[in-house]
N, C-alpha and C positions, 0 to 999 in steps of 0.2 A: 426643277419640277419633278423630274425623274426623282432624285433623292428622296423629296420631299411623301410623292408617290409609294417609295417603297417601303419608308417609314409606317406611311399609314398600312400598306396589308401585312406590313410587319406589327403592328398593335391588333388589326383586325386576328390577324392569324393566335395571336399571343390570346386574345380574348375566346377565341374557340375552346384553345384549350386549355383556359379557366374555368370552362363550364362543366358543372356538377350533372354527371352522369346517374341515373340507378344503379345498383348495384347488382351486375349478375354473375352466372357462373356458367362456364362450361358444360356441369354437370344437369344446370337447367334445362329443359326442354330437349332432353336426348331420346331417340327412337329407345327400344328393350334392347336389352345385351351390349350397346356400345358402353356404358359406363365403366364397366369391366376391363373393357378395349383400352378405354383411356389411362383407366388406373396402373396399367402395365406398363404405359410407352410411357405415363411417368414415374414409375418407379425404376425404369431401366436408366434414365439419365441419372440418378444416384451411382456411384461405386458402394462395392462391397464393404467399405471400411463406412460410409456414412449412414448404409444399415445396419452396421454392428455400433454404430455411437447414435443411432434411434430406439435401439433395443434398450443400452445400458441407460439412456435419459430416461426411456419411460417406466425402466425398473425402480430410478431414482421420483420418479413422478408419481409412482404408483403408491409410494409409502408416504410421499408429503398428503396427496390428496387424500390417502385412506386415513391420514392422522386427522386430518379436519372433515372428513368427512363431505368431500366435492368430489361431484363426478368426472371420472376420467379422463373424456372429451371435455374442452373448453369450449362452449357451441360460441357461433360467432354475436357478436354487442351483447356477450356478456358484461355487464359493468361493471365487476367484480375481477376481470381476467386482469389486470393489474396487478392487483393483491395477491392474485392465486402465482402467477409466473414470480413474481417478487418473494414471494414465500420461499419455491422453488430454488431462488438462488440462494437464496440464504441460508438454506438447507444444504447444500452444496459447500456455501464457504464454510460454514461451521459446524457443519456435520459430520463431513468427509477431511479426508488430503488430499483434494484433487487440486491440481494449480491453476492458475488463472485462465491457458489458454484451452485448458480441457474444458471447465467450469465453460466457455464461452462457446465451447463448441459443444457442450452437450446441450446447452439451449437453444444455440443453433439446431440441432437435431431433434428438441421435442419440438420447437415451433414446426417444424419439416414434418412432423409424426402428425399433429393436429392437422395441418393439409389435406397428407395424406386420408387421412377422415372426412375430407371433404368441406375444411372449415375453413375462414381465411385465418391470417396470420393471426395468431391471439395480439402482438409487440405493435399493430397498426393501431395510430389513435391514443397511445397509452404517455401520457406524459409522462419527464422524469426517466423516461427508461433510461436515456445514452447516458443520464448523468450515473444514473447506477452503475451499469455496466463499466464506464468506466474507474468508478470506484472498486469494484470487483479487480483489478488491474495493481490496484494498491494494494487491497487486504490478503489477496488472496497469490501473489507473484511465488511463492517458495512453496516446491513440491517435498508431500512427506513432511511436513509441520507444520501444527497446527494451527487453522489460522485465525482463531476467537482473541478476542483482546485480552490482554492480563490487565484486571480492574485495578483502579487505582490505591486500592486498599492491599491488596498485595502485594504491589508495589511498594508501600510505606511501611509493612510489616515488614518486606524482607529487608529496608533501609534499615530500620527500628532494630533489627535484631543481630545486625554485622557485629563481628567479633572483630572488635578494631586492633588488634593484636595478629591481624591471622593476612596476610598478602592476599591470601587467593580471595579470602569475604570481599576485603574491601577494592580489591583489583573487579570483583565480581558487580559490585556497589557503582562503579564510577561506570562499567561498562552497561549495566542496565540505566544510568542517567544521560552517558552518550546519545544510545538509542533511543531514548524516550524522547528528548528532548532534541535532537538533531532530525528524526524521521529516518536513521538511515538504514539502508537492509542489510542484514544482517552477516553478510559476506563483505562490506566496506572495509570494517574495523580488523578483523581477524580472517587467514586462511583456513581452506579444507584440512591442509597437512604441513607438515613441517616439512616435506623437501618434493623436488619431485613436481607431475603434473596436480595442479591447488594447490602448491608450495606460497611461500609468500614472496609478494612481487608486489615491486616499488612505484608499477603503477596501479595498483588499486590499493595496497593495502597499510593501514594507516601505522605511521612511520613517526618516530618523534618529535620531528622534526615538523610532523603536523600538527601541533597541538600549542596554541599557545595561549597564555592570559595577558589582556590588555583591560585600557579602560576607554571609556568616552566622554565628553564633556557633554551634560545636559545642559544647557543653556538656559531651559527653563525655570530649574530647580538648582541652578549654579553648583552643580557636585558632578563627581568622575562617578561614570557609572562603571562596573567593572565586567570583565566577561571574559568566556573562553572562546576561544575561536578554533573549528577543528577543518583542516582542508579536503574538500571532496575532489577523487582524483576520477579517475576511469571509475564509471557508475553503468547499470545495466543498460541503461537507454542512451550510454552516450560513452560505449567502449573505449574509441579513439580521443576521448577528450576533446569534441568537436565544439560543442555547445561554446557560448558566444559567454557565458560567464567564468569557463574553466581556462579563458586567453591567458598567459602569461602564468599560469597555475597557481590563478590566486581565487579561485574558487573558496571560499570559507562559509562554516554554517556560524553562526552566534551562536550562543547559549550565557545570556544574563543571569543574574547574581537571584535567588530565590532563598525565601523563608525557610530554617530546619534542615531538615534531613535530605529535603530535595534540592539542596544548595551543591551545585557541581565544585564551585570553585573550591569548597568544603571538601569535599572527597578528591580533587586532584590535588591539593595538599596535604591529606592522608595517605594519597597512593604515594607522593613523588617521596614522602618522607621515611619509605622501604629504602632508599637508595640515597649510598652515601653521598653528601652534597646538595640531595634533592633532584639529582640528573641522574636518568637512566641509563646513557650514551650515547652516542652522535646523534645526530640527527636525523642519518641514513636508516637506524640499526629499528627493528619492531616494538611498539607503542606499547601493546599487550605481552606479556611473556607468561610463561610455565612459571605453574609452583615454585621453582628453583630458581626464577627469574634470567634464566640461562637462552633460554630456545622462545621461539616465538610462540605465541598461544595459539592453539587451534582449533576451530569450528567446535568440536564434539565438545574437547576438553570446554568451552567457555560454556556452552548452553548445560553440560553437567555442573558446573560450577555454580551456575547463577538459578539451575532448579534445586539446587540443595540450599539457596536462599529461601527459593520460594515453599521450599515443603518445611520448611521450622513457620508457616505461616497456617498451609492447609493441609499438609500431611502430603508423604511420596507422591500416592496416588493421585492426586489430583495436580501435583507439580507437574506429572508428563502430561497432563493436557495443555499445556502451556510452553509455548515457545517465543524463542526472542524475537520471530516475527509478531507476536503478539503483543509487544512493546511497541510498535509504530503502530500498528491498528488502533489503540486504545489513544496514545497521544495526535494520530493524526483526528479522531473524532472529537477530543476536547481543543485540538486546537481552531479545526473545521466551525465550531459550535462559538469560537471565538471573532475569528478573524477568517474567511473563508480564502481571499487570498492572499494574506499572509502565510497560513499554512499549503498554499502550492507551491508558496515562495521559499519557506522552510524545507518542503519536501525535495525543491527543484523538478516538480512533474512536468508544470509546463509556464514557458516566461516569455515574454520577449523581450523583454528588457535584457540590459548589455550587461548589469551587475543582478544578482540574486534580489539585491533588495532595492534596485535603484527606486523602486516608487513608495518607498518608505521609509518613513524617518527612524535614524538607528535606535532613537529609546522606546519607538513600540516594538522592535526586534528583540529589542534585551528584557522586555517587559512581558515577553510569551509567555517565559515559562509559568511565571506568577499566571499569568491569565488562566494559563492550564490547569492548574491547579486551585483556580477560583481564590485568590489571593491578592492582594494589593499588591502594587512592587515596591519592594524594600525602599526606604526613603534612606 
């Protein structure tokens, strides 16, 4: 009985505090001058660094709203304060360099600014936020480059115009099809520097010996589908290789066989055919190399590389707005628009599954690319 007893003031108590309160405020019904009073003792639980990133949000706030033409303050059930904070960050990813976890702390900081005004949180009530934000996490991870997508027509210009006689175009070619089509960021494939702290290291950085081409048997369609498979080793969110798909370092991304110019397997058999035999070296030895094929490739040298693809498309100028994170921002949103989690599963953000794709069957794996690119899969 006693149990049974405590069950119920355990539901009674649980229904108390279900019940939908009015809405008040502190700053309601105060005598004169305490308002003031209050506004101090909370502004003093802030540090000095969280009102210098309220100043720098609402200087960012102040040029989104004066673009469209909204008032400063977000007053509270606004309907609209969705759209306006949403603006806000998007303004942030593709406007600025600021990285992801500034971007999220300077939001942090104007929601704390609108408070501060005496308003509740504008982010209360607002569907879709966490999902944003967490996408914010994807787009925007690399400081100091830019983080707008590179369209897809850019893309195909810069394929369409590789000088197939030249290592460095077509090395440039398979490494903008890696990233597009893998998701991966843009320190996986190639190091900072060639020796030294951001030298290249054999547990992150991709190695010959990671790249290989197989096939699969469709059963459906009774044909070998073909594909590259490239091995993800230490990745940012998962340094120590801990993650439950990376066991025995067989972590692999696919990338199926596609129409034209976007065909990987196509350009890894133009790259391999720089090198005599079609083998580059061991398997230990770096995936990417220098011009000279000698030294391994590095961070600057590739993303100069692959923008003098992209400026024979839109000219210099508009090539530096464009970075090789902006190769996974555009193919995570046409794959997202395809298969939502198949592209977590491509990306590896978040699984719980034992393999990358165990909840998928491998010919809609090998079938992404085409999907991404609004294309049937090669028959």
């Amino acid at each position: 009985r006693d149990s049974v007893a405590s069950r119920g003031l355990g539901d009674v108590y649980k229904r108390q505090l279900s019940v939908s309160y009015p809405r008040a405020s502190i700053f309601s019904g105060l005598p004169p001058g305490i308002a003031e009073e209050i506004d101090g003792i909370l502004s003093d639980r802030l540090s000095r660094s969280a009102h210098s990133s309220m100043r720098a949000a609402l200087s960012h706030w102040r040029t989104v709203a004066g673009r469209h033409g909204w008032p400063e303050v977000i007053v509270a059930d606004d309907p609209n304060r969705g759209g306006k904070l949403a603006s806000f960050v998007v303004f942030l990813v593709q406007e600025t360099r600021i990285k992801a976890t500034s971007i999220t702390n300077y939001v942090w900081a104007l929601r704390a600014w609108f408070k501060f005004q005496r308003q509740p949180d504008p982010v209360l009530g607002v569907l879709e936020w966490d999902d944003l934000m967490q996408s914010v996490q994807v787009v925007a991870w690399v400081a100091s480059e830019p983080h707008k997508p590179v369209p897809l027509g850019v893309i195909k210009g810069a394929l369409d115009s590789v000088d197939l006689s030249s290592f460095t175009e077509v090395q440039s070619a398979l490494l903008i099809l890696m990233l597009f089509f893998t998701f991966s960021r843009s320190e996986t494939p190639v190091p900072k520097s060639y020796s030294g702290e951001g030298g290249f290291d054999v547990t992150k950085h991709l190695q010959v010996g990671d790249v290989r081409v197989r096939s699969h048997f469709d059963a459906s369609r009774q044909r070998h589908l073909p594909y590259a498979a490239f091995r993800l080793k230490s990745i940012k969110q998962d340094p120590r290789m801990e993650r439950p798909q990376a066991a025995g370092n067989n972590d692999e991304i696919y990338v199926g066989q596609t129409e034209g110019v976007f065909d990987i397997l196509l350009w890894l058999s133009r790259f391999w055919a720089f090198f005599p035999g079609g083998s580059h070296g061991s398997p230990s030895e770096p995936f990417f190399r220098d011009s000279e094929r000698l030294r391994v490739l590095t961070y600057s040298c590739a993303l100069a590389n692959v923008r003098a693809l992209f400026a024979k498309v839109v000219g210099p100028e508009i090539s530096l707005s464009y970075g090789l994170h902006g190769l996974r921002v555009e193919a995570y949103n046409r794959a997202r628009a395809h298969d939502p989690l198949l592209a977590v599963a491509q990306g590896g953000w978040a699984s719980e599954a034992h393999t990358r794709y165990a909840r998928f069957d491998v010919s809609s794996v090998l079938g992404l690319p085409s999907a991404m690119l609004g294309l049937e899969s090669p028959e």
